[in-house]
C-alpha positions in Angstrom: 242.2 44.4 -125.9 240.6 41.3 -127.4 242.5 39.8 -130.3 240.7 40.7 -133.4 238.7 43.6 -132.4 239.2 47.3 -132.4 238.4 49.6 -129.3 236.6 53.1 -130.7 238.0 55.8 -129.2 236.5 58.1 -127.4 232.9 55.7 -127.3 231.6 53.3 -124.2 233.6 50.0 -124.0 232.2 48.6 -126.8 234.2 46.8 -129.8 234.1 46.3 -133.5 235.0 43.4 -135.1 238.4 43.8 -137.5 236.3 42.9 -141.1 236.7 44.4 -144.7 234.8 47.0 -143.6 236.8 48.2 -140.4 240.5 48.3 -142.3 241.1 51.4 -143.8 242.3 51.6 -147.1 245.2 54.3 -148.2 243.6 57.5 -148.6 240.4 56.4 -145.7 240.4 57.6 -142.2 241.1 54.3 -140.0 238.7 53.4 -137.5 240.3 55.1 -134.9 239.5 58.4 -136.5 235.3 57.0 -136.7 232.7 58.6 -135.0 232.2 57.3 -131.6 229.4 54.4 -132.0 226.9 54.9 -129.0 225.0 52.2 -127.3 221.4 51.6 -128.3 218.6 53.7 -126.6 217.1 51.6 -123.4 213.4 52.5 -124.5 212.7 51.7 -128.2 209.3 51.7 -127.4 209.3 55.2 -125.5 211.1 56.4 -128.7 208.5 54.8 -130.9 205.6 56.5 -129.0 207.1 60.2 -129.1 208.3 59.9 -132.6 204.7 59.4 -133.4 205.9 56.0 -135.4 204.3 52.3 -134.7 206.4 49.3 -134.2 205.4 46.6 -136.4 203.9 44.3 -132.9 202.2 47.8 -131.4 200.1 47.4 -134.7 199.4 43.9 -134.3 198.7 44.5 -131.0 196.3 47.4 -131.5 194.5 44.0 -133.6 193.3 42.0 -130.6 189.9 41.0 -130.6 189.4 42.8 -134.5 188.9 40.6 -137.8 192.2 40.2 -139.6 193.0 38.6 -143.1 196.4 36.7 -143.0 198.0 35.8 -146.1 200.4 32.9 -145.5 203.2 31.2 -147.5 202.5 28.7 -149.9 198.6 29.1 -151.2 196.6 29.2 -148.2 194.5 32.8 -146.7 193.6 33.2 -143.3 190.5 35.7 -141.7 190.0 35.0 -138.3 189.2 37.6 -134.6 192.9 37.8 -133.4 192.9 36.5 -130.2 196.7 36.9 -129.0 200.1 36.4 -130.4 203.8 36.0 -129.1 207.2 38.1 -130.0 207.2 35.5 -133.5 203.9 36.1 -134.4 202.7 33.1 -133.9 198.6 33.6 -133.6 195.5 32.2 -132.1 192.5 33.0 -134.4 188.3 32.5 -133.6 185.8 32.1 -135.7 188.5 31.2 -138.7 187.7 30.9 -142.4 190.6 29.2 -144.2 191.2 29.7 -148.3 193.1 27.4 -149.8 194.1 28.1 -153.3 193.7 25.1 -155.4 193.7 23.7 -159.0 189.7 23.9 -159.6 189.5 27.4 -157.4 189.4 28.7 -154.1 188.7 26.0 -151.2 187.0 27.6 -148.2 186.9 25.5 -144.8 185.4 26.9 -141.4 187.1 26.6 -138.1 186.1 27.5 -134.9 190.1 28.0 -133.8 193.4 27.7 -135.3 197.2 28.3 -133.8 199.3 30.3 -136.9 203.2 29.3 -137.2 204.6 32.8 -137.3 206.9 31.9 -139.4 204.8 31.2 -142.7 202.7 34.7 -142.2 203.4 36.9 -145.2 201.1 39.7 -145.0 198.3 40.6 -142.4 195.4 42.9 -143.1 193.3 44.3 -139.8 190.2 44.4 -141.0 190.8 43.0 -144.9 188.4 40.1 -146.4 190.1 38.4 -149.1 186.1 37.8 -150.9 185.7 41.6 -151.5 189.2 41.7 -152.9 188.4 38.7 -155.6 
């Protein structure tokens, strides 16, 4: 047994580490008496599908090649054709209009193509145009 962890009994080798959480206090069952922890399913995606749910990237996915209006940190709007994207959401757009939110109003500056950080998206609407929503 590795020093500072707890062996479930009765579950796949897998451990728990010893925090607040996994000491039982008088009165509480002690982790030995938990229910077994199982290992997580293979196929999220399968389950996904067959629950009838969407995981957040099928969604973006299902955006490829549609209009999107991407709302990023700080004061700037994005609505651009989604050309592809990576497991961080990092995006190519076409055919980009950029709003930047200023002082005197709303800035708005064409692009033919722009590379999205992933990190500073906030909100993405398929299909959304910030202009009929002003």
């Amino acid at each position: 047994r590795a020093q500072g962890h707890h062996v479930l009994r009765g579950a796949p080798p897998l451990t728990v580490p010893l925090g607040r959480a996994a000491r039982a206090s008088p009165g509480e069952p002690s982790p030995s008496d938990a229910a077994p922890v199982s290992p997580r399913p293979r196929s999220t995606r399968q389950q996904s599908m067959s629950a009838g749910r969407l995981l957040p990237l099928e969604l973006v996915d299902k955006c490829i090649g549609s209009r999107i209006w991407v709302i990023m940190k700080g004061d700037k709007e994005v609505v651009g054709t989604l050309r592809g994207f990576d497991e961080y959401v990092n995006m190519v757009l076409d055919d980009v209009t950029e709003y930047t939110l200023t002082a005197e109003g709303r800035e708005k500056t064409e692009l033919d193509q722009i590379l999205l950080n992933g990190n500073n998206v906030c909100i993405m609407v398929p299909g959304g145009n910030p202009e009929a929503s002003s």
